[in-house]
N, C-alpha and C positions, 0 to 999 in steps of 0.2 A: 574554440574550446568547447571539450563538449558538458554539458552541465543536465541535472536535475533538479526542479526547485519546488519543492512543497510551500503552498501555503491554504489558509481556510483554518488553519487550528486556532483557540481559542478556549474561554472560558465558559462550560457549559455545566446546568443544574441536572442533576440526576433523573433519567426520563428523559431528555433532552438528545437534540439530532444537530450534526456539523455534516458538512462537505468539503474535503479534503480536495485537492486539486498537486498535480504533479505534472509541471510545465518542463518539456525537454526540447532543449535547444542546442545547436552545432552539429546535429546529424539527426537523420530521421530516424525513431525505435520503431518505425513499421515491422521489421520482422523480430521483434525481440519480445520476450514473455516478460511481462510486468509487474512486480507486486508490490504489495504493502507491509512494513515490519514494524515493531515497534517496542521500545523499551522503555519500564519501568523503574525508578528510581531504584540501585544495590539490585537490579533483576539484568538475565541475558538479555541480548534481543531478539524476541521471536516474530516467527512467521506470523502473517495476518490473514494474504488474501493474495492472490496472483491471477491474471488473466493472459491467456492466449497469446498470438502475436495477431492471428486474425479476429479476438474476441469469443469466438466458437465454444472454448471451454473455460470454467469460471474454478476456482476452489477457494474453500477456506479454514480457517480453526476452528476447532470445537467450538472453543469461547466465544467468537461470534456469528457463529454458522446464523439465518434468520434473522439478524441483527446488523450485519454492514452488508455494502453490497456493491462489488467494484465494476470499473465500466471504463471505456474508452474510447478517444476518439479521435484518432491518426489523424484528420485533416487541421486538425490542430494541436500534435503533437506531443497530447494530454493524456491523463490518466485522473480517473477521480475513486473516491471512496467514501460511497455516501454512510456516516454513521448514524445510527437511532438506536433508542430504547436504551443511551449511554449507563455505564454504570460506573460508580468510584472506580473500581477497577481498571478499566478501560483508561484511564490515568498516563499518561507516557507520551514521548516522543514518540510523534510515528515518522518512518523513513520511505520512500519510493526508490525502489532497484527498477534494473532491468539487464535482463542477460537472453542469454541465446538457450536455448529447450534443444535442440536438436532431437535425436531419438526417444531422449529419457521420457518414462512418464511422469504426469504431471504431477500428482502426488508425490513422488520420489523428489522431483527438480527442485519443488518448491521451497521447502522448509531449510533449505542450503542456502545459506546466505554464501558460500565461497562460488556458487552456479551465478553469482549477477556482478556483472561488470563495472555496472555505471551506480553512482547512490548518491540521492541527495542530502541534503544538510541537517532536512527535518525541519517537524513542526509540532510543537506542542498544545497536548488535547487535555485539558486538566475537567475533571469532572466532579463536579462538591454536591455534596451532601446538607 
């Protein structure tokens, strides 16, 4: 079975940094583009952050451009997203995809949640004030 599984969220003070981790098991994501989504309580869910299949190109949302910063690492079938400088806002489930990029570019592929195949269960990142 193939699965994704967030965990690292938790309860963090305003100014404050988490590390998200997204474990994928029953098939290797080596060649699939990976990101991060996430949704806030009566809000859609939006894009966050997406990385490559080989790592090479990174992107993210306005809202956290300089502020998160995703990474991976195929030998252990991971994905993380280190957060800082959290703010209330920042408040929400966040989810780990991952789908296939083929030709699209990255910025286009991204912000489509129907482009990712595989999604995990989530984890919530609550930020107080």
């Amino acid at each position: 079975q193939v699965q994704l599984v967030e965990s690292g969220g938790g309860l963090v003070q305003v100014g404050g940094s988490l590390r998200l981790s997204c474990a994928g098991s029953g098939r290797s994501f080596v060649t699939y583009a990976m990101a991060w989504f996430r949704q806030a309580p009566g809000k859609e869910r939006e894009f966050v952050s997406v990385i490559t299949w080989n790592g090479d190109s990174t992107h993210y949302a306005d809202s956290v451009k300089g502020r998160f910063t995703i990474s991976r690492d195929d030998a252990k079938n991971t994905m993380y997203l280190q957060l800082s400088s959290l703010k209330p806002e920042d408040t929400a489930i966040y989810y780990c995809a991952a789908g296939r990029r083929g030709n699209k570019p990255l910025r286009i592929f991204a912000p489509r949640k129907d482009n990712y195949d595989y999604w995990g269960p989530g984890t919530q990142v609550t930020v107080s004030s």
